[in-house]
C-alpha positions as CSV (number, residue, x, y, z in Angstrom):
1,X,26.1,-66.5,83.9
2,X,27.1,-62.7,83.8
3,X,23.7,-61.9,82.2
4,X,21.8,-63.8,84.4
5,X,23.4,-62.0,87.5
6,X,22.7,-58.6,86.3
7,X,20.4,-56.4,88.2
8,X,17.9,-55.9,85.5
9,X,17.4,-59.8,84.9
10,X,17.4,-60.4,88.6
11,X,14.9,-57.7,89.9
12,X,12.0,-57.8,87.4
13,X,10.6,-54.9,86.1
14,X,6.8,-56.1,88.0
15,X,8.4,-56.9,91.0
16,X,6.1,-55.0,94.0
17,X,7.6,-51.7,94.8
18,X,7.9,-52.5,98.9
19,X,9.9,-55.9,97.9
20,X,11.9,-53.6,94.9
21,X,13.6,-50.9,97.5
22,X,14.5,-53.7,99.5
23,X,16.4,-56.0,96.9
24,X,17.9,-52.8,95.2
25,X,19.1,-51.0,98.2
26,X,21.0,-54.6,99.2
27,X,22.1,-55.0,95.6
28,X,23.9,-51.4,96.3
29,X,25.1,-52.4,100.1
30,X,23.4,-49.5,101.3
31,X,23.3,-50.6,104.7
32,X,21.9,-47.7,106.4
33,X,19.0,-47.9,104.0
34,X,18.2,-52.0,104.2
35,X,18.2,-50.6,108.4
36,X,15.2,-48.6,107.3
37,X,13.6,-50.9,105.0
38,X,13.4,-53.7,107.4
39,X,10.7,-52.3,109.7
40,X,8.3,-55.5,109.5
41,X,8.7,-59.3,109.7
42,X,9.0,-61.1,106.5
43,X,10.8,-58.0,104.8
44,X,14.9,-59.2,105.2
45,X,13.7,-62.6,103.6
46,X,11.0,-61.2,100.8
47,X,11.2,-62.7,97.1
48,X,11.0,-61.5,93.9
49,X,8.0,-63.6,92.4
50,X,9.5,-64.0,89.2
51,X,13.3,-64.7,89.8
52,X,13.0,-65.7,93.6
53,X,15.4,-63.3,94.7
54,X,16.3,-62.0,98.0
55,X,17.9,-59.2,99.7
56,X,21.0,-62.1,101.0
57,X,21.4,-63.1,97.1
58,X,21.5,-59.7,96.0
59,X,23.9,-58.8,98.1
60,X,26.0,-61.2,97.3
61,X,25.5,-61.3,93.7
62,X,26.0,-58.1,93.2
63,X,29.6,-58.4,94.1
64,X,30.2,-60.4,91.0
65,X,33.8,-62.4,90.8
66,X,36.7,-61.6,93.1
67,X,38.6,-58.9,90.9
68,X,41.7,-55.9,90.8
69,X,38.9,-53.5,91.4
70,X,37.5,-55.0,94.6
71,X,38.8,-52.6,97.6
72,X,38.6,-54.0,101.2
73,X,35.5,-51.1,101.5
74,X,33.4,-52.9,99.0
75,X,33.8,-55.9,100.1
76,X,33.2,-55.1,104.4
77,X,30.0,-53.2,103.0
78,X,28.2,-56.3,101.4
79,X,29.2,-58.2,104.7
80,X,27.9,-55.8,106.8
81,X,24.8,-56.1,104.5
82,X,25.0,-59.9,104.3
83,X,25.1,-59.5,108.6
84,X,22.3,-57.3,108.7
85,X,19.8,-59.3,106.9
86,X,20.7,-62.5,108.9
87,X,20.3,-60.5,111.4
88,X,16.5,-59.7,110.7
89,X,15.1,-63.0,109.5
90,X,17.3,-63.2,106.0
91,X,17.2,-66.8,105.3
92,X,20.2,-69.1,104.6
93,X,19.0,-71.3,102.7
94,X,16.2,-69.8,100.3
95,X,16.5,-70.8,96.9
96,X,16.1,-68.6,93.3
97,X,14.4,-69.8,90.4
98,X,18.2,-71.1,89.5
99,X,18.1,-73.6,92.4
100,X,20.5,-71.7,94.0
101,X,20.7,-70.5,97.9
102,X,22.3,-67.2,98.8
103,X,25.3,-69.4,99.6
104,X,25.7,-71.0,96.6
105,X,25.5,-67.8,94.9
106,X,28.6,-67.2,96.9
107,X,30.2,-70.4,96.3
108,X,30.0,-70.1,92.4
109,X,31.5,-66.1,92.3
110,X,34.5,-67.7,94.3
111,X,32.9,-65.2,97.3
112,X,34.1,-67.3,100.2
113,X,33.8,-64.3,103.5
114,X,30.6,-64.3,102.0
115,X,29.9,-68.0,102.2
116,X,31.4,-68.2,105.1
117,X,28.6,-66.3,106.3
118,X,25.7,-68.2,105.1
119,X,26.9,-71.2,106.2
120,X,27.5,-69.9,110.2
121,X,24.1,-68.7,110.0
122,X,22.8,-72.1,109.0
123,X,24.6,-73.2,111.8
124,X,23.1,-70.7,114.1
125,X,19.3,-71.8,112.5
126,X,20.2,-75.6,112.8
127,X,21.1,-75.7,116.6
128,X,18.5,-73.1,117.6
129,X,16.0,-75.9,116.5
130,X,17.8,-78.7,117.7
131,X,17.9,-77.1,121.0
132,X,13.8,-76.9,120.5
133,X,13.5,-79.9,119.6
134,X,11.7,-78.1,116.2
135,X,13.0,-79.9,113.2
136,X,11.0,-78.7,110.0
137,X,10.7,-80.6,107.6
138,X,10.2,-79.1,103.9
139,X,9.7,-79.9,100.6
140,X,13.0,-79.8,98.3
141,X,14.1,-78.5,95.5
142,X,15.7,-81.5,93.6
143,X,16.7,-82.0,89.9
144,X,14.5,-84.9,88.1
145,X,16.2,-86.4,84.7
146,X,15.8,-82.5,83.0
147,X,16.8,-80.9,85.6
148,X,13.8,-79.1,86.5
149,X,13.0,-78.1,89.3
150,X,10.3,-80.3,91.2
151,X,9.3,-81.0,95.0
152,X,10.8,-83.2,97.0
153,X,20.2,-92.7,100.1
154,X,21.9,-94.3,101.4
155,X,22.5,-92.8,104.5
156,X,22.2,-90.9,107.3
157,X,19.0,-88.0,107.0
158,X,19.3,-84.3,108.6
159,X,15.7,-82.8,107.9
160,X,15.8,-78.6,107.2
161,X,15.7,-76.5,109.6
162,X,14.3,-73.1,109.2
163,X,12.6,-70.5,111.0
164,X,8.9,-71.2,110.4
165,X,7.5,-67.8,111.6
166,X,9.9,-66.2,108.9
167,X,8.4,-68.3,106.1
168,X,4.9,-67.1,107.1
169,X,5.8,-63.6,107.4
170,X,7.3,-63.8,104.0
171,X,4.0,-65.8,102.1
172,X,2.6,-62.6,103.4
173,X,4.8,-60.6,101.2
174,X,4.0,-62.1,98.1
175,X,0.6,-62.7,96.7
176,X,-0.9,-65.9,96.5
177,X,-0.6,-66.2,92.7
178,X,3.0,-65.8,92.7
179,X,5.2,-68.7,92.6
180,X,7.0,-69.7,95.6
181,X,10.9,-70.8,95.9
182,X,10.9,-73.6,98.3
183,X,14.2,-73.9,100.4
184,X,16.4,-77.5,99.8
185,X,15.8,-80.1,101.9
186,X,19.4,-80.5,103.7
187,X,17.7,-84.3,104.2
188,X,18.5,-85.4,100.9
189,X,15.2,-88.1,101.8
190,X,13.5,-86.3,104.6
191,X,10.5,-87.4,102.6
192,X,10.7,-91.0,103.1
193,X,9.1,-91.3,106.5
194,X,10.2,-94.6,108.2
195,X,7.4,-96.1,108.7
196,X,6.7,-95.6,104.9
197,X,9.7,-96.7,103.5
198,X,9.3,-100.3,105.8
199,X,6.5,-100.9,104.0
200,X,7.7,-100.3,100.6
201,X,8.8,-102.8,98.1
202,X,12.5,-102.7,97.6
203,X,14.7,-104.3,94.2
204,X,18.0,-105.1,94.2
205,X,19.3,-105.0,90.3
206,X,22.0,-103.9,88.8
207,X,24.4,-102.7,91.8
208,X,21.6,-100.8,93.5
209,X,19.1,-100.9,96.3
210,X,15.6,-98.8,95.3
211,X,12.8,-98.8,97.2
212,X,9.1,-98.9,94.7
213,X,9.0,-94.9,94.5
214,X,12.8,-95.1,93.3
215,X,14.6,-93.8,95.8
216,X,17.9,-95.1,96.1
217,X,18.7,-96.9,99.5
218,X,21.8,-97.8,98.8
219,X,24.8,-98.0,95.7
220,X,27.5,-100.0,94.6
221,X,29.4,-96.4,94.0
222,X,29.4,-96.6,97.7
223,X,31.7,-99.3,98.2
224,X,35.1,-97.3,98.5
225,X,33.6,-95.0,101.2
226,X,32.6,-97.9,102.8
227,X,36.0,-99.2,101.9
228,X,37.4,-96.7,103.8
229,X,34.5,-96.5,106.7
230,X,35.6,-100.0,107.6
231,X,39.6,-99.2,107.7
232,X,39.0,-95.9,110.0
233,X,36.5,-98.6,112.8
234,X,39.2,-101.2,112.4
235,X,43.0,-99.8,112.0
236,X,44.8,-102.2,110.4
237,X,41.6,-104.5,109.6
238,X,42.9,-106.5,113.1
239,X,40.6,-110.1,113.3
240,X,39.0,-110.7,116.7
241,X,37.0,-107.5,117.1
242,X,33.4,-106.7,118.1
243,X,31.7,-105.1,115.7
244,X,27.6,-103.9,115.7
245,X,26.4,-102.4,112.0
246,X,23.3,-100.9,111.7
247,X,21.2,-101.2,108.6
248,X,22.6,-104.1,106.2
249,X,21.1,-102.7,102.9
250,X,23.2,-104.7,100.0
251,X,25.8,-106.0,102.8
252,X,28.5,-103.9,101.2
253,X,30.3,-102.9,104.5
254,X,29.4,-106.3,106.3
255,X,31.2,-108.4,103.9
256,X,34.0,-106.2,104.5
257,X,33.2,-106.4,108.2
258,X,33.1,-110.5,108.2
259,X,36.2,-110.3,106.0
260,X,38.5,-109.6,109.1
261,X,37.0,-112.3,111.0
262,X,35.8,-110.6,113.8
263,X,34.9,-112.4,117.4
264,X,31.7,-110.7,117.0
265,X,29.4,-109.3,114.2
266,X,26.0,-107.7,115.1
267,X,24.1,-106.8,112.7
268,X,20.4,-104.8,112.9
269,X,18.1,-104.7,110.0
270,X,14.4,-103.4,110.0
271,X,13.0,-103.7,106.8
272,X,11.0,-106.9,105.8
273,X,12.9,-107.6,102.1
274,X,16.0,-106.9,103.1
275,X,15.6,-109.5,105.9
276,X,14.4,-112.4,103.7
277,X,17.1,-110.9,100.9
278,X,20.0,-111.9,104.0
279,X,17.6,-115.5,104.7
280,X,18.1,-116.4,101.7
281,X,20.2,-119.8,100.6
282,X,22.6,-117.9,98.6
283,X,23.2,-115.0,101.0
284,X,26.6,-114.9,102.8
285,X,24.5,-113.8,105.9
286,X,22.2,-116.3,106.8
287,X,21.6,-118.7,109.1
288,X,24.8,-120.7,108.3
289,X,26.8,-117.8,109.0
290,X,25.4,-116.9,112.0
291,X,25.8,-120.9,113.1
292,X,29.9,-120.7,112.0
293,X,30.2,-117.9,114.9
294,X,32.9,-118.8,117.7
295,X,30.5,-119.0,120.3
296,X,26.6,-118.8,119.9
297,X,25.3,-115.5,119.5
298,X,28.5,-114.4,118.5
299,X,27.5,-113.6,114.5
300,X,23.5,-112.3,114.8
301,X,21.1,-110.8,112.3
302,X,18.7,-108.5,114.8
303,X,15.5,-108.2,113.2
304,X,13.6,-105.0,113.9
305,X,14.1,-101.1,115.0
306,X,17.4,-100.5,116.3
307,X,15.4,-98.2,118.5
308,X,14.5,-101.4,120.4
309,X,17.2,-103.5,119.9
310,X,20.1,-101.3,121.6
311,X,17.9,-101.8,124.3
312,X,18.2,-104.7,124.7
313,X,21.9,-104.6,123.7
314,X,22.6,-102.4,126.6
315,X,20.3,-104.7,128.8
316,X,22.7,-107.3,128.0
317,X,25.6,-105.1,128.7
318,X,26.9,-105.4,125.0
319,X,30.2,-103.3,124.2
320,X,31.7,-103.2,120.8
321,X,35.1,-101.8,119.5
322,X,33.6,-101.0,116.0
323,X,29.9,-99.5,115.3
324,X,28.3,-97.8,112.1
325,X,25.4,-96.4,111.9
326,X,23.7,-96.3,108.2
327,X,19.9,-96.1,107.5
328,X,17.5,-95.0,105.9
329,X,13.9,-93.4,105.8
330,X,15.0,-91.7,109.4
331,X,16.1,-88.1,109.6
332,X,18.9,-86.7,111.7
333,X,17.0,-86.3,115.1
334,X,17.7,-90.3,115.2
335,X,21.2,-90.2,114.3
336,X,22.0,-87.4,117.5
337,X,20.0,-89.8,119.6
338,X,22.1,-93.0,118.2
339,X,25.5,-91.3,119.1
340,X,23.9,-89.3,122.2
341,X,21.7,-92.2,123.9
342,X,23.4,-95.9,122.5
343,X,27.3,-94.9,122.0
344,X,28.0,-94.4,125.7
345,X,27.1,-97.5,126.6
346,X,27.6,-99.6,123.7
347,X,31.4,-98.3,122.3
348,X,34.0,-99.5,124.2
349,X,36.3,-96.7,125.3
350,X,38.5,-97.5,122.8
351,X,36.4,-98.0,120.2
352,X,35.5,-96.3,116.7
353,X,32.4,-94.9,116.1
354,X,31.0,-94.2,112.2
355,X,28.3,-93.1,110.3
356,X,27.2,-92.9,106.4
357,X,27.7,-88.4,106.4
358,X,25.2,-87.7,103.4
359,X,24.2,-85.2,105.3
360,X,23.1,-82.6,102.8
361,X,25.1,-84.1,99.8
362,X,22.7,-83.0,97.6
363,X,24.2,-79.5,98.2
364,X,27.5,-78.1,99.1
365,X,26.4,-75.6,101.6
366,X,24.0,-78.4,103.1
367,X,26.9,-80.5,103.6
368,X,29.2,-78.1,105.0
369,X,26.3,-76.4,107.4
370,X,25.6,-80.3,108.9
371,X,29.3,-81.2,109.0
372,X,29.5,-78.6,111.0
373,X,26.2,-79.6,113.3
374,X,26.9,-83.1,113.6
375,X,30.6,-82.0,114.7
376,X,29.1,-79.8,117.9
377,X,26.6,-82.5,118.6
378,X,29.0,-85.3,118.9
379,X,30.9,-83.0,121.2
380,X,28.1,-82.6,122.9
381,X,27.9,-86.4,123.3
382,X,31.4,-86.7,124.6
383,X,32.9,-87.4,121.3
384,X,35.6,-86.4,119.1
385,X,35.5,-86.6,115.4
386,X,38.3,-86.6,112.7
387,X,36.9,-86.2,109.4
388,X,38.8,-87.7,106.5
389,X,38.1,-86.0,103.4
390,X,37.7,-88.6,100.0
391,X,38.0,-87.9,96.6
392,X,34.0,-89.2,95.3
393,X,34.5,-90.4,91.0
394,X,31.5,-88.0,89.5
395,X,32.0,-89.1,86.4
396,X,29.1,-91.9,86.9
397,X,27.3,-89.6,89.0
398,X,26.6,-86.1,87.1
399,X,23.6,-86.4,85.2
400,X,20.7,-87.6,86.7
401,X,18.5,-90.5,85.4
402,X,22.0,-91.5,83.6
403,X,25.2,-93.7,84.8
404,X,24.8,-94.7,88.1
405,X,21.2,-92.8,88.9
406,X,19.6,-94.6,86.1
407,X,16.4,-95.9,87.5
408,X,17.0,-94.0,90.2
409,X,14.4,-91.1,91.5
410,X,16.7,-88.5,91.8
411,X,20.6,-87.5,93.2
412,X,21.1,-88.4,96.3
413,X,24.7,-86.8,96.4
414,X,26.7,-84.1,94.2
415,X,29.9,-83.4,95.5
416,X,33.2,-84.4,94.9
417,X,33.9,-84.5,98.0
418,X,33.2,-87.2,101.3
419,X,34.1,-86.4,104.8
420,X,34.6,-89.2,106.3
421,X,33.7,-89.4,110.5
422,X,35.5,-91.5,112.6
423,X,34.6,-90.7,116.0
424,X,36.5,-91.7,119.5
425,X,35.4,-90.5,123.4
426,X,36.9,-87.1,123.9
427,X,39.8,-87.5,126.6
């Protein structure tokens, strides 16, 4: 892409002159003068209307591949540059007419101070708004079966979180005819409100769960993660445990769950279809299996919002030594309050504590920034986490609308690459 990241391809010749000496003089890491230029809001996250760059991916692109000519000055000037603009309102996570965020800019050129960078500030951005209470959610960027860009899993969802006065100072910047470059959702299906996705129609066929806009709610390709998931709750795979899963979806990680023959096996479900797919005569989960528990009550399908149901749980003064926590259609406000509110009082102190991390997956920079998040929130909980880091088979899952996203809406996850949580009370 050496052509594509040249200056005169990514500053158009009619880009407006105010949003030009802004892009070039960050392209140059001319600090002092990107001090001067940033004397109104909106003007360290401004666009090119054409290519959708901004001062944070010129200044990183402009550094080009790690090479024998860098010097230690060049490359403290673009951080200092790269600082700066995060600094003033440069945003982490904007996206070029490439799909690509600042960071990702960094991540291909093999710039990884530079990455580093992006992905502290998205940190920064993501906590700020946790700690307001102001999660944002946005239309995303995704690939559809061309990979062209359009708006917008199983698993857990972390809605974007930007600064919203920055994005109105910078629709300012650029006229209204001009096309805007929407940041990427780091909630892979922030879009998917609950309440609609419990009302949609779902099909299970050919080793996948889609809801009837095809989204996918869950995937057979998921079955060694949950694999894994199921040895990191239950070292050893020891029978006799107590064990509460949240959202069944195809049953992948409960059949592993009921194959170490616990002494209990909770299970919470919401969605309608899902519940008559576990009621049905030839489902392992029905009422014959919750009847073959040791003691009544012992192996139970819950039927509603886990909201309400743990509860209840805690009413009844329910511990488990295993819990997982996998839904979907709920963004990441609900997971902090799962492990902040429910896991004190329903994990044992010994227990293991899990969640489906596609936090972001659609995105490497998404995933890293809410690794990172979900890591100082669980602290915040009382919690420590040990992230196991798995190996993911792309080979099925590169193209979209082929392989294993065939009838599937769009890719869910990207990487090759799955941190793994297993989470344990700190002390």
């Amino acid at each position: 892409m050496a052509d594509q990241d040249s200056i005169s391809v990514r500053i158009s010749a009619d880009c407006p002159p105010e949003i030009q000496q802004v892009l070039t003089a960050a392209w140059s890491h001319d600090v002092d003068a990107v001090k001067k230029l940033l004397d109104a809001p909106g003007k360290a996250s401004c666009q090119d209307p054409k290519t959708g760059e901004t001062p944070l991916h010129a200044a990183i692109r402009s550094c080009g591949a790690p090479s024998e000519d860098d010097t230690p000055d060049d490359l403290e000037a673009a951080k200092k540059v790269v600082s700066e603009l995060l600094l003033w309102g440069g945003i982490w996570n904007d996206v070029d007419d490439h799909n690509e965020t600042p960071g990702c800019v960094a991540q291909r050129l093999g710039r990884e101070e530079l990455y580093t960078l992006c992905v502290e500030a998205g940190v920064r951005a993501e906590m700020l708004f946790g700690l307001m209470d102001g999660y944002e959610e946005l239309s995303s960027g995704e690939e559809d079966e061309d990979d062209e860009m359009v708006d917008g899993e199983d698993g857990d969802e972390a809605p974007e979180l930007v600064e919203v006065a920055e994005h109105g100072a910078q629709e300012e910047a650029v006229e209204a005819e001009q096309p805007t470059f929407q940041p990427p959702n780091i909630d892979a299906d922030a879009h998917v409100k609950s309440e609609t996705y419990l009302r949609s129609k779902l099909t299970y066929s050919d080793g996948k769960l889609v809801d009837d806009d095809g989204n996918g709610v869950m995937m057979a390709w998921e079955t060694d993660i949950m694999r894994q998931s199921v040895d990191a709750l239950l070292p050893g795979r020891a029978p006799g445990k107590r064990i509460l899963n949240i959202g069944f979806g195809m049953g992948i990680i409960d059949s592993m769950f009921a194959d170490t023959k616990p002494a209990r096996h909770h299970i919470i479900e919401a969605h309608p279809e899902v519940l008559q797919h576990i009621s049905a005569p030839e489902s392992k989960f029905g009422s014959s299996w919750e009847d073959s528990g040791p003691e009544p009550g012992a192996f139970k399908i819950y039927e509603g919002k886990w909201q309400q149901i743990c509860q209840e749980l805690l009413q009844e003064g329910q511990v488990y030594d295993a819990i997982y926590f996998d839904t979907f259609g709920e963004n990441y406000g609900q997971l902090r309050m799962f492990f902040t509110e429910f896991i004190p009082g329903l994990l044992d102190e010994q227990g293991f504590f899990g969640f489906f991390n596609g936090l972001g997956a659609d995105r490497k920079i998404c995933y890293d920034v809410y690794t990172k998040v979900a890591e100082m929130h669980l602290a915040d909980a009382g919690l420590d986490v040990d992230w196991k880091v798995i190996d993911v088979d792309m080979k099925p899952l590169t193209k979209a609308g082929e392989g294993e996203w065939e009838g599937v809406k769009r890719r869910y996850w990207t990487l090759d690459k799955y941190r793994l949580p297993t989470c344990t009370f700190l002390g």
